[in-house]
MARKOL-513965 format. One line per 2 residues: number of its first residue (from 1); their letters; for each residue x, y, z of N, C-alpha, C, O, CB. Coordinates in pm, whole numbers, always signed. Atoms other than C-alpha are relative to their C-alpha. Glycine has a CB too. Layout:
<rs>
NUM = a = X/Y/Z/X/Y/Z/X/Y/Z/X/Y/Z/X/Y/Z; ... .
</rs>
This chain:
<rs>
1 = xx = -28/+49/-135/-2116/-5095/-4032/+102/+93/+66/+207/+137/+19/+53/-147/-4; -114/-90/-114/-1945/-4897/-3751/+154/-64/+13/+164/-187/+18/-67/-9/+181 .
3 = xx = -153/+55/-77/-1543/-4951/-3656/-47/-3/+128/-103/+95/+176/+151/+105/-7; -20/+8/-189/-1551/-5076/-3272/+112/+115/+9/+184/+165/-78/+79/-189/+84 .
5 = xx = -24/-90/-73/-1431/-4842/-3022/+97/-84/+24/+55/-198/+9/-86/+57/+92; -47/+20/-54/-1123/-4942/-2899/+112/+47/+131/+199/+128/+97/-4/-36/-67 .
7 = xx = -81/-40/-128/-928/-4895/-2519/+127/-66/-37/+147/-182/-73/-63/-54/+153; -155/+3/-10/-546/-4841/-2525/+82/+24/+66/+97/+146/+80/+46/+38/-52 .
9 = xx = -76/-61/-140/-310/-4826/-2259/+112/+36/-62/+149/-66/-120/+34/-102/+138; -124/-11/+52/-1/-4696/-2395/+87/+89/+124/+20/+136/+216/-11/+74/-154 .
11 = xx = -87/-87/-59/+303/-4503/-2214/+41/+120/-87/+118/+110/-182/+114/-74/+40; -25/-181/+12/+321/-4107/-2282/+138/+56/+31/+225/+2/+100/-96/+87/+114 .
13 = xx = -100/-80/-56/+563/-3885/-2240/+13/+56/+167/-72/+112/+237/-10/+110/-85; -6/-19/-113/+694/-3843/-1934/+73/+167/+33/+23/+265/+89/+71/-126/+48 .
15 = xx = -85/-113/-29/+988/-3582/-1931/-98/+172/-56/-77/+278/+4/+165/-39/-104; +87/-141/+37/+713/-3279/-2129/-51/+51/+100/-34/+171/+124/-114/-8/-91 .
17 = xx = +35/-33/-168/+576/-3250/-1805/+42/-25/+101/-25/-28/+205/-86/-29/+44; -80/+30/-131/+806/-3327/-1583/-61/-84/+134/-55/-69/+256/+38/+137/+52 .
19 = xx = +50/+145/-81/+633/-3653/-1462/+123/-96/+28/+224/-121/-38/-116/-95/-101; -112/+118/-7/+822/-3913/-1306/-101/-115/-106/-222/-124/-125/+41/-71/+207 .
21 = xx = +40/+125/+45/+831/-4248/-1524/-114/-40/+6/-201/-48/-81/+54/-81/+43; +136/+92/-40/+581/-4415/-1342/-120/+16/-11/-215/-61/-15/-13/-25/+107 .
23 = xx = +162/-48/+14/+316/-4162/-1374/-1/+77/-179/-18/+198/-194/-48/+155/+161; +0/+73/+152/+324/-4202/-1759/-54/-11/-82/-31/+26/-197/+5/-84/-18 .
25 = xx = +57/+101/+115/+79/-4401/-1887/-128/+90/-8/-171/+170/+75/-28/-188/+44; +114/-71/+37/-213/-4278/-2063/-102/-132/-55/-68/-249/-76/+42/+125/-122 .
27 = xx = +142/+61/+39/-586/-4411/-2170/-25/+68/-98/-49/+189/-102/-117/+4/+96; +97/-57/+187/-703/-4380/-2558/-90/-41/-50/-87/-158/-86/+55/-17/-132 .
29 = xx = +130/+64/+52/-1006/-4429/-2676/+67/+34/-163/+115/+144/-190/-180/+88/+59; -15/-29/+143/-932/-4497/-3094/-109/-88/-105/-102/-211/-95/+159/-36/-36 .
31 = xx = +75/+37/+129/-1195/-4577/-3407/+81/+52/-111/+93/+174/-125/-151/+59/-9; -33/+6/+140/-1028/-4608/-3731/+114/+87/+10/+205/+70/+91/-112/+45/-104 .
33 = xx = -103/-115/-56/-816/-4306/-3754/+10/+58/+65/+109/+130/+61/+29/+70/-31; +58/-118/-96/-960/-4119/-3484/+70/-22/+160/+77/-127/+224/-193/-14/+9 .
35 = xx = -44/+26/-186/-825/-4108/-3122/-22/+118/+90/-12/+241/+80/+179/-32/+31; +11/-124/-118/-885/-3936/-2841/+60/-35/+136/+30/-146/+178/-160/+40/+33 .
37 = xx = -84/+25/-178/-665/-3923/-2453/-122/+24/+89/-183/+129/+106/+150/+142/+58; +111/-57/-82/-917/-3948/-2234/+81/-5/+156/+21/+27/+258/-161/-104/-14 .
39 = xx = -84/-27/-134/-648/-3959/-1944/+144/-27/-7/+198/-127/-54/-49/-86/+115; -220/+31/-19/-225/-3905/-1876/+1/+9/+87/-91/+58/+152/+141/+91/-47 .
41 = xx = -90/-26/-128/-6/-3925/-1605/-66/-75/+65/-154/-6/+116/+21/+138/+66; +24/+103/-25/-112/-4252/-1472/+104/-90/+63/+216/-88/+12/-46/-33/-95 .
43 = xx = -48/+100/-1/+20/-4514/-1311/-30/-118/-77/-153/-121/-84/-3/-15/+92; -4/+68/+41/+59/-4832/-1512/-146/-75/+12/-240/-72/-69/+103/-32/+30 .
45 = xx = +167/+29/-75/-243/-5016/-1277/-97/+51/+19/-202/-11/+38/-17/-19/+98; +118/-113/-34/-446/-4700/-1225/-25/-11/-209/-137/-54/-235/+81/+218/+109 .
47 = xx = +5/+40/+104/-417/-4729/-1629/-100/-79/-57/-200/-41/-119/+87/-39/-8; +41/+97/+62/-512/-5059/-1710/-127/-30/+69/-221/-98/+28/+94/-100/-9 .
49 = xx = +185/-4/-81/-807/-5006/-1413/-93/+26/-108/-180/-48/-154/-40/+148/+131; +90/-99/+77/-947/-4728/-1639/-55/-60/-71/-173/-91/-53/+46/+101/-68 .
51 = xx = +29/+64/+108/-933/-4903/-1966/-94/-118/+4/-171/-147/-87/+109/-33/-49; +72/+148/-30/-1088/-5222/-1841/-142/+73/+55/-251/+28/+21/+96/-122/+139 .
53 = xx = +171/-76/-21/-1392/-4988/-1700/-30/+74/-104/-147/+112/-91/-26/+110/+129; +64/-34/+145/-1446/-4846/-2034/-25/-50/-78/-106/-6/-160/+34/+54/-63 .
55 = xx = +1/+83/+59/-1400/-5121/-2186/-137/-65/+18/-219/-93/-69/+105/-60/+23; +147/+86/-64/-1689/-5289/-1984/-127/+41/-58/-227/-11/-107/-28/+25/+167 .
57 = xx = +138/-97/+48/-1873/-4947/-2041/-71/-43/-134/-188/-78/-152/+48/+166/-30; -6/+1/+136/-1844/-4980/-2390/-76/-151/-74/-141/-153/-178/+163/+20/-33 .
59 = x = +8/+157/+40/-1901/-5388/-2430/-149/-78/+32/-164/-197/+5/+124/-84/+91 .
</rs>
């Protein structure tokens, strides 16, 4: 049987790129050990948009 795909909103580094705070947050797609960023430098809401439309994709 497959591991589900799962969407992660987490907060990134900000200061490596000299993002403000707010634009931050990142989107992860992760199976088992595996992960991948499929987007940084986000706002929080632009974020949790993403995830929730991949999520959908995915579901």
């Amino acid at each position: 049987m497959n591991t589900p795909v799962t969407v992660e909103v987490d907060m990134g580094s900000a200061s490596s790129r000299s993002r403000p705070p707010e634009r931050a947050w990142l989107v992860r797609l992760r199976r088992a050990d595996r992960s991948v960023i499929v987007a940084i430098g986000l706002r929080h809401n632009a974020a949790d948009r993403l995830a929730q439309q991949i999520s959908d994709l995915l579901g």
